[in-house]
C-alpha positions, 0 to 999 in steps of 0.5 A, spaced: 118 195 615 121 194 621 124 200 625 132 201 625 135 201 630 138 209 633 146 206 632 145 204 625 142 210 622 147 213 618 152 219 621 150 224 616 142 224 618 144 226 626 148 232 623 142 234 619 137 233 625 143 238 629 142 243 623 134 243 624 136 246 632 134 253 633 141 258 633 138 262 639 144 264 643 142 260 650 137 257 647 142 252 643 147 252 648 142 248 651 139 244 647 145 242 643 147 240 651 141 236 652 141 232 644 148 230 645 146 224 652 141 223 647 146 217 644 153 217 642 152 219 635 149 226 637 156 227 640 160 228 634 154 234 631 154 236 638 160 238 640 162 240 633 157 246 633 157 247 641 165 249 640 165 252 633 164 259 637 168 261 644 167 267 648 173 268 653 172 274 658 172 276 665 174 270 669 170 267 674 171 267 681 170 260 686 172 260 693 179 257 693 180 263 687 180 265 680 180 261 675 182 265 669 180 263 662 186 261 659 187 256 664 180 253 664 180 252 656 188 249 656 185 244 660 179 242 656 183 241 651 188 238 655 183 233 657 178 233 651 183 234 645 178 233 639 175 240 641 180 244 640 179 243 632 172 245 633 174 252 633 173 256 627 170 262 631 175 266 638 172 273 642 175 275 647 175 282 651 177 285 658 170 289 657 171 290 666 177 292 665 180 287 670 186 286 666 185 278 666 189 278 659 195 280 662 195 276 668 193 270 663 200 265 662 195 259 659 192 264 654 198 264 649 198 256 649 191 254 649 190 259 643 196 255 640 193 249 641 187 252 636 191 255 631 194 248 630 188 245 627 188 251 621 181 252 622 180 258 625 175 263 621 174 268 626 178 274 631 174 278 635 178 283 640 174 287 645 177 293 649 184 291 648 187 298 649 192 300 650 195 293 646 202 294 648 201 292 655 199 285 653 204 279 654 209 278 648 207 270 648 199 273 648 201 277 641 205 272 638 199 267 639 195 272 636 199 274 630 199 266 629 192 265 628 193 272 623 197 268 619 193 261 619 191 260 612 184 259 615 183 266 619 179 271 614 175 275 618 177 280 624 173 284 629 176 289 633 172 294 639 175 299 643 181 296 641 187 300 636 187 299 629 194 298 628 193 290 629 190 290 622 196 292 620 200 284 622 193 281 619 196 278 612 192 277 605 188 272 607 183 277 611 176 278 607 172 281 613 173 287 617 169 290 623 172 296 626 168 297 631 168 304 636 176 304 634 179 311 637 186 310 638 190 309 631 196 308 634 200 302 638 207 298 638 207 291 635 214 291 633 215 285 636 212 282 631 212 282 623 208 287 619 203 286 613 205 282 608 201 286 603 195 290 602 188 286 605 184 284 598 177 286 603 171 283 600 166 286 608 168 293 611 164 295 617 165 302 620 159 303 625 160 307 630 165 310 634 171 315 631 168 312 625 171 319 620 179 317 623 178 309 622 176 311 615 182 315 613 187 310 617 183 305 612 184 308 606 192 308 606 194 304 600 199 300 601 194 297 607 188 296 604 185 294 597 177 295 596 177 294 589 174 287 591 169 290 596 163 287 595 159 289 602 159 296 605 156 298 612 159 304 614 155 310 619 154 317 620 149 317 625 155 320 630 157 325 627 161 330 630 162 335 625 163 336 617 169 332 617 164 325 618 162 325 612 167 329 608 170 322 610 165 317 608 165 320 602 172 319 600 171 312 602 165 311 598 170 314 593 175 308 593 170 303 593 169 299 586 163 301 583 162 293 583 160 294 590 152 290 592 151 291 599 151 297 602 148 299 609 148 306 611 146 310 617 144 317 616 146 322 621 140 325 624 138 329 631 136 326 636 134 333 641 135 338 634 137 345 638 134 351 636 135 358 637 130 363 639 127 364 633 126 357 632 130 355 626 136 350 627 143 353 629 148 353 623 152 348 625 146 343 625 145 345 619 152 345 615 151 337 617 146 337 615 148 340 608 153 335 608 150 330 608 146 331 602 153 332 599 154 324 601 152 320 594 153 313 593 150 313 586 156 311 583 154 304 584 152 300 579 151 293 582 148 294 588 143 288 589 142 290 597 141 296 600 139 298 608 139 305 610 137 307 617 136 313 620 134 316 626 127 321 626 128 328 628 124 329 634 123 337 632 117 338 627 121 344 624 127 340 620 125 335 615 121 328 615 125 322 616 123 319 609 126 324 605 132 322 605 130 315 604 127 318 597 132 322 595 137 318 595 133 312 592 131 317 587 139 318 585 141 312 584 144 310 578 143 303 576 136 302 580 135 296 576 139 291 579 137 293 585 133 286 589 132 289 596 131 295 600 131 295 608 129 302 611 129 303 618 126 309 621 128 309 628 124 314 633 128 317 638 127 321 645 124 329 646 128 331 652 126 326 657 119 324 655 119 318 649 117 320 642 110 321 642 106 318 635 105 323 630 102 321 624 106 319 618 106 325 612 102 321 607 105 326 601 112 323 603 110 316 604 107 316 598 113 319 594 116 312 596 110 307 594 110 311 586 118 310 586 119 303 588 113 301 584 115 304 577 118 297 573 121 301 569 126 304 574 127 298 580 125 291 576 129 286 579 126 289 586 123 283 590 123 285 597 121 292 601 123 292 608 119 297 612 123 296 619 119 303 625 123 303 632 123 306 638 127 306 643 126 301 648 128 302 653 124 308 656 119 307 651 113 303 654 106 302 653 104 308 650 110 308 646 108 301 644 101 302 642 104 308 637 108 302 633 102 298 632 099 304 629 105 306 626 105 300 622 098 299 620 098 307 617 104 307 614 102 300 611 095 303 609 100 309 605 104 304 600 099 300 596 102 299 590 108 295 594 102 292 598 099 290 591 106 288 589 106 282 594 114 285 596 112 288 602 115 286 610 113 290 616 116 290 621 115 294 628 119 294 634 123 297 641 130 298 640 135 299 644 142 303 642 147 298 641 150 295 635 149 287 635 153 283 639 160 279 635 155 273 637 148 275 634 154 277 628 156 271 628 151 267 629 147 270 622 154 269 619 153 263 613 158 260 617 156 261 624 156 257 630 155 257 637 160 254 642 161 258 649 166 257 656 163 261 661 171 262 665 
């Protein structure tokens, strides 16, 4: 058979080669660069996926001045007009403070040009605070793109929560992200048309109890089609932390299927002189007990974490894994379970390796092997971490170890060939809009350097 020439190859089959390239944040940058001069049926694919993600932040200085990133995104389009319908995907932030947002008088009509083709899915804004200073033009274009009947997902960081309120019903997906001011004036634009029908609510971190009960206003937001849930309590500062994700568990449907749950636990445990932990640790402690998410009976995916206590005094990392496993009220729906143990900081040193309790460990193995009780269950990850940054190879050395022991102490899930291990440094971040993006159904990837 005689070889078909390369421009006679069906468009469709350039896309599926496109597909096939790895999501690697700088990775595919550069490959999708490289595949589009390959021949001009690889531009098309290319330039859709390169450009379905923008970042805009700090603008880039050159000798003759500053180029600020609005300007340079109006001039890509102005010059390529076919991208800007790429777009499915913005973030932007002043994460240096620089105040290039203010500054930017291209900013508003390059958004506009975007918000034109109704194709933008996603908003990510990042230290925005405080919003008000922002230029009218700047916030009308946003509130353009919260009123394209295309937009459905918001992520907000360092960035008043009151923007949710211009969002319109459209919006399914919600990241609050570090929100601490609740309060700021867009009066100059229109307010909610009516409460969001959410179906992704995550509040990880930051003023996470005064996000929550900012949320839970009910002419704002509608959480009886919630179906995912990632909320944390790994910074709590006090018993009002958990009183309020208890509240929010509350207003969640019972229909809920995927909740990921960080645990509040110590990092350096203070103790008293007689060596038993102080009360206001223990009240936390005591009220976290009290947060249960029983009530749902649907849940197909959970993921706890929890960070270990790094005072042999308090209870085991895993407990609470069990307990709250153990409680569940419809463990038979349940498919995937994703535990992940995280090893902090003793004072300055790394957490050293100590073996894990074979008792606990064992508890665990006996709960997620009773068929009678988890019978849809197809997969347990066991996720153990250590902080990366002053860990080291001692530290490492632990991890491989970690692994293997507390392998060796879950036979039935082993047996059961439902068991993933998984053993790693972390670092003491919530992942990047991007890394989010990127393992979204629908992610891309597209970057302008400004």
């Amino acid at each position: 058979m005689k070889d078909m020439p390369m421009h006679q190859l069906p468009l469709e089959l350039f896309e599926v080669i496109v597909d096939h390239l790895p999501r690697d944040r700088l990775d595919n940058e550069k490959d999708l660069k490289t595949v589009s001069l390959v021949c001009s049926a690889f531009r098309h694919p290319c330039q859709q996926r390169l450009f379905s993600y923008i970042q805009l932040d700090r603008p880039s200085e050159t000798p003759q001045s500053v180029v600020l990133p609005g300007r340079k995104l109006l001039a890509l389009f102005e010059h390529s007009p076919k991208l800007a319908r790429y777009v499915q995907g913005l973030e932007m932030g002043d994460s240096d403070g620089v105040g290039w947002i203010h500054q930017d008088e291209d900013l508003p009509r390059a958004l506009n040009v975007i918000v034109q083709h109704h194709n933008i899915r996603h908003l990510g804004l990042a230290c925005l605070n405080p919003f008000s200073t922002i230029p009218p033009a700047t916030k009308q274009a946003i509130a353009t793109i919260f009123a394209s009947r295309s937009f459905h997902s918001l992520y907000l960081h360092q960035t008043p929560i009151s923007v949710v309120t211009w969002c319109k019903p459209s919006l399914t997906h919600l990241e609050l992200d570090c929100i601490e001011d609740t309060e700021d004036d867009w009066t100059d634009l229109r307010p909610l048309d009516g409460p969001l029908g959410l179906q992704f609510l995550s509040v990880p971190q930051g003023d996470v109890a005064g996000t929550i009960e900012y949320l839970l206003q009910p002419e704002w937001i509608d959480l009886q089609n919630l179906k995912e849930l990632f909320v944390s309590a790994k910074s709590a500062g006090g018993t009002a932390h958990f009183e309020s994700i208890t509240r929010l568990f509350s207003a969640c449907p019972a229909t809920l299927e995927t909740l990921w749950y960080a645990m509040w636990s110590l990092r350096h445990a203070p103790v008293g002189p007689d060596g038993n932990l102080f009360g206001s640790v223990l009240a936390k402690m005591r009220a976290q007990d009290l947060v249960d998410f029983s009530r749902f009976s649907t849940l197909r995916n959970i993921t706890l974490s929890n960070l270990v206590v790094c005072n042999t005094k308090t209870r085991d990392s895993i407990l609470p894994f069990v307990t709250r496993l153990r409680n569940l009220s419809a463990p038979h729906v349940v498919e995937t379970i994703r535990l992940i143990v995280r090893h902090g900081e003793i004072g300055n040193r790394p957490h050293l390796y100590e073996p894990p309790n074979a008792d606990h460990w064992g508890q665990l193995d006996l709960l997620l092997t009773d068929k009678l009780r988890f019978a849809r269950l197809k997969c347990v990850t066991i996720e153990i971490q250590t902080m990366g940054i002053s860990a080291g190879a001692e530290s490492l050395n632990g991890l491989a170890k970690a692994r293997k022991d507390i392998a060796s102490l879950l036979p039935g899930i082993q047996e059961a060939g439902i068991l993933e291990m998984k053993a790693e440094e972390w670092y003491p971040y919530w992942p990047q809009a991007w890394e989010r993006w990127f393992n979204s159904p629908w992610g891309g990837l597209g970057f302008l350097y400004p």
